[in-house]
C-alpha positions in Angstrom: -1.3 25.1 11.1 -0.8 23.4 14.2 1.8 20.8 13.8 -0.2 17.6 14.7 -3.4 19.0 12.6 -1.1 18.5 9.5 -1.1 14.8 9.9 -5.2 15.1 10.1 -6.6 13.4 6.8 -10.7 15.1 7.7 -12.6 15.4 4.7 -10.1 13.5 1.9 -10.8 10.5 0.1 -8.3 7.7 0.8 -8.5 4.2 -1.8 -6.7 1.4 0.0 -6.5 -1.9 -2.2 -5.9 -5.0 -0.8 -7.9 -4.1 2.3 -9.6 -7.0 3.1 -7.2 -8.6 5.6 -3.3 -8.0 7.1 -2.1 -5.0 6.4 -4.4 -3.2 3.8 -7.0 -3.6 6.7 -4.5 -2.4 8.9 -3.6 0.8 7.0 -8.0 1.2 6.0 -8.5 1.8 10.0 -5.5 4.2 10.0 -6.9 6.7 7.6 -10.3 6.2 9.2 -8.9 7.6 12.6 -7.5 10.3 10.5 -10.6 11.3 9.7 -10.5 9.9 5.9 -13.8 8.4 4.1 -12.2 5.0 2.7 -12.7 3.2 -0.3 -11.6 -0.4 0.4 -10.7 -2.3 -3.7 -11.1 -5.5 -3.3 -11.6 -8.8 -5.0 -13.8 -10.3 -2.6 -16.5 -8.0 -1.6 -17.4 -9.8 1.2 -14.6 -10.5 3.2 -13.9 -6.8 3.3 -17.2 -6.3 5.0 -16.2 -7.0 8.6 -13.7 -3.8 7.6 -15.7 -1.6 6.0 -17.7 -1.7 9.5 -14.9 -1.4 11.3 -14.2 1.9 9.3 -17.6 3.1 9.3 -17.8 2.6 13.0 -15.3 5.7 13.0 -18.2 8.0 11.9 -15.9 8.6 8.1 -17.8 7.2 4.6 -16.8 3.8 3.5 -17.7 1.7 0.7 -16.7 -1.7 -0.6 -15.8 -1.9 -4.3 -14.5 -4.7 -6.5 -12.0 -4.9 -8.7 -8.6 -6.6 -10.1 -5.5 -4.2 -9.7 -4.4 -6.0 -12.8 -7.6 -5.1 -15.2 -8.0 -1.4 -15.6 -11.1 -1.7 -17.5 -12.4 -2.6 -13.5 -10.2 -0.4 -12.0 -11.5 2.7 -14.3 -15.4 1.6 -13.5 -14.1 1.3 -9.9 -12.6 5.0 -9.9 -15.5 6.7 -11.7 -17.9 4.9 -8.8 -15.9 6.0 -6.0 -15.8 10.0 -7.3 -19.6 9.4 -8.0 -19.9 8.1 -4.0 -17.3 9.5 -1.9 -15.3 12.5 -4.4 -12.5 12.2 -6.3 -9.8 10.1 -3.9 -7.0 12.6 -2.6 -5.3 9.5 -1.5 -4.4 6.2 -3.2 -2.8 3.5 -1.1 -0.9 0.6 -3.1 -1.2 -2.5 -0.9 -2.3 -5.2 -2.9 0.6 -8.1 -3.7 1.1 -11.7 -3.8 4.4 -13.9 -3.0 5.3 -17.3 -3.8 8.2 -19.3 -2.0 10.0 -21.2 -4.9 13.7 -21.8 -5.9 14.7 -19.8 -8.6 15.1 -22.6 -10.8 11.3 -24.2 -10.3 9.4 -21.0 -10.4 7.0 -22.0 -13.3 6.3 -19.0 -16.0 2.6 -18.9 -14.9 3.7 -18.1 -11.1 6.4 -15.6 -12.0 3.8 -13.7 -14.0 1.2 -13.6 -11.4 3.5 -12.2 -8.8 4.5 -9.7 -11.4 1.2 -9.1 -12.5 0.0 -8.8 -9.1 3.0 -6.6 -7.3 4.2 -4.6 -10.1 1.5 -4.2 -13.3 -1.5 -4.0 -10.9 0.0 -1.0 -8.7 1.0 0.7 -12.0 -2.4 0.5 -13.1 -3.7 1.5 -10.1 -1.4 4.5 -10.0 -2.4 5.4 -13.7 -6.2 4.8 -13.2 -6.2 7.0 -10.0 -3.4 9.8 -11.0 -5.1 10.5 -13.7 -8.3 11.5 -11.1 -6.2 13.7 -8.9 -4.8 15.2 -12.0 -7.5 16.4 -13.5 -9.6 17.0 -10.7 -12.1 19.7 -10.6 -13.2 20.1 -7.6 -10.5 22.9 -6.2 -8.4 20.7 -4.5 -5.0 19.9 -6.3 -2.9 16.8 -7.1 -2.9 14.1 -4.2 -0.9 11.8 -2.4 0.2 8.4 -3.6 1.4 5.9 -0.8 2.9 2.5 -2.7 3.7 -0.6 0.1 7.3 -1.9 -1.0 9.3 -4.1 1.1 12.8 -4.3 2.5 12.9 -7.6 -0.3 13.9 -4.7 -2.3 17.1 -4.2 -1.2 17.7 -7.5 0.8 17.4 -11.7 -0.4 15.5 -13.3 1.8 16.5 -16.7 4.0 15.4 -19.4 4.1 12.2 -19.1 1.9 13.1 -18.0 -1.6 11.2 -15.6 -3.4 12.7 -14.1 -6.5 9.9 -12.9 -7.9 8.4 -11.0 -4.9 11.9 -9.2 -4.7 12.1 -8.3 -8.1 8.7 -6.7 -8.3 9.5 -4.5 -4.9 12.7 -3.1 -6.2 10.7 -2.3 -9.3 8.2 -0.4 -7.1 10.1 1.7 -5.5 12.0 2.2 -8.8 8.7 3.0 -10.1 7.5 5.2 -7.1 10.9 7.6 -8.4 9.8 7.8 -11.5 6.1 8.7 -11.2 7.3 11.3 -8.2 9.3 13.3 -10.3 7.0 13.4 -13.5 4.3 13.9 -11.6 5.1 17.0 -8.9 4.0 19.5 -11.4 0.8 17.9 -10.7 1.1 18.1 -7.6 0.9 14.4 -7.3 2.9 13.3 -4.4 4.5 9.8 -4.8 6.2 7.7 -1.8 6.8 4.0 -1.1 6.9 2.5 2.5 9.4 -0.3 2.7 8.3 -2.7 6.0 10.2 -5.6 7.6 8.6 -8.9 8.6 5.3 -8.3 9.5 2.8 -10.3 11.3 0.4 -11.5 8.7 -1.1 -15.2 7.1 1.5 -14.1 4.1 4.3 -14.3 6.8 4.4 -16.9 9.3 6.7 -15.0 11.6 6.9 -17.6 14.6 7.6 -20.6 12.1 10.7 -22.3 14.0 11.9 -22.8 10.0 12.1 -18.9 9.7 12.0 -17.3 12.7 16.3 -17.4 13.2 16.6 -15.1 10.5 13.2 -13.6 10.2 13.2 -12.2 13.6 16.4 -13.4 15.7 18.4 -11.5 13.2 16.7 -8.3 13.2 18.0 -5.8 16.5 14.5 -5.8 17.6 13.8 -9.6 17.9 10.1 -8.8 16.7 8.0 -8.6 14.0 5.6 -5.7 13.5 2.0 -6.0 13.9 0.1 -4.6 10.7 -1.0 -1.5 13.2 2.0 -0.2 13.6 2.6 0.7 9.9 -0.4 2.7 10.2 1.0 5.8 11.5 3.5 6.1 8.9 1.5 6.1 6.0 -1.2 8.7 7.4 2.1 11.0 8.0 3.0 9.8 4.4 -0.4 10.6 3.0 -1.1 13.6 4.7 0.4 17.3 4.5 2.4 16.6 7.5 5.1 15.3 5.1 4.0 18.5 2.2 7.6 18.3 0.9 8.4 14.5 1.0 7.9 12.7 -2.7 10.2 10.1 -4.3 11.1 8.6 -0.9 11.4 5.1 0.3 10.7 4.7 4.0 12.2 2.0 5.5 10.1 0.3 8.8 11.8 -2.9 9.9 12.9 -3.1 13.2 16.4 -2.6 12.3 16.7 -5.6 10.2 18.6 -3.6 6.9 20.9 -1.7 9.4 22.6 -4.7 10.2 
């Protein structure tokens, strides 16, 4: 195979959750011009639509479908419709998540367990609910490839803002995206976790003078990424361009950890 036709995702079935906006809408249109029919999970159906045309507009499939990552009642009904509509998804992307800016000491039990909830329980779900699909799949392909959005909160605090909670349920996923790689390459189940920098999203205010010293003047780049540009790394991650890559953690951050 041609190297760059190994990075080609033509005729697979990618989910992407949390696709409505930022960087889930980002990564949607990625896979789209890799030739992948997307599935964009969502809560709000129509917010997502200006994507789905976006992606459709690509000449792939793409469909709109609602769900909770946290309720896997929904997310079952949710995988059962998308094999019905589109085939059984040979790619899952993990992007849904949620932050809140407290002080460790006023982070009320009800916010901790959303972020939790959100970040860590709903992508496990997610990752059960849609394993299980590419596991027993039928339909002569095997296994598939799971791509889990971390952070570099993981393995740094960050400054100014606080966030304890959003840092503890990143290091969990890419704890998490470890575990399920190695139990799961007998299946053929591939299982990585992209880890960005500051991105340029409405969850991160980038240019905000109160966070911008040590958001971006810290990092060797002196920028923040655009959602875009994390594309290209998860189509390599999801396609067989990176065949013998699971249990990773792929770092994208301008520099910012190597300092």
């Amino acid at each position: 195979m041609p190297v760059l036709d190994s990075f080609s995702l033509t005729g697979k079935v990618t989910v992407v959750t949390g696709a409505a906006r930022g960087i889930g809408a980002a990564l949607a249109v990625a896979v789209a011009e890799a030739g992948s029919d997307v599935a964009l999970l969502v809560r709000d159906a129509a917010a997502a639509e200006p994507v789905r045309e976006q992606v459709a507009a690509l000449g792939v499939r793409a469909g709109v479908y609602t769900a909770d990552v946290t309720d896997r009642a929904g997310l079952e009904d949710v995988r059962d419709a998308i094999t019905a509509e589109l085939g059984v998804p040979d790619v899952l992307v993990n992007n849904a998540g949620t932050c809140i800016h407290r002080a460790a000491f006023e982070v009320s039990d009800e916010e901790w367990d959303t972020v939790v909830d959100t970040n860590l329980t709903g992508l496990w779900r997610t990752s059960q609910v849609f394993g299980r699909a590419m596991a027993d799949r039928t339909d002569g392909r095997r296994g598939g490839s799971i791509v889990n959005i971390g952070s570099i909160s993981s393995i740094i605090v960050n400054r100014p803002q606080w966030q304890p909670g959003y840092n503890a349920s990143k290091a969990a996923v890419h704890q998490l995206t470890k575990s399920l790689a190695v139990e799961w390459a007998p299946l053929g189940i591939r299982v990585n976790a992209l880890a960005p920098g500051y991105v340029r999203t409405a969850m991160a205010p980038v240019d905000d003078p109160a966070f911008k010293p040590r958001w971006i003047d810290d990092a060797p780049m002196q920028r923040a990424a655009e959602p875009e540009e994390l594309g290209p790394t998860v189509v390599w991650m999801a396609s067989d361009a990176s065949s013998f890559m699971t249990g990773s953690v792929v770092v994208v951050d301008g520099g910012y950890t190597a300092v």
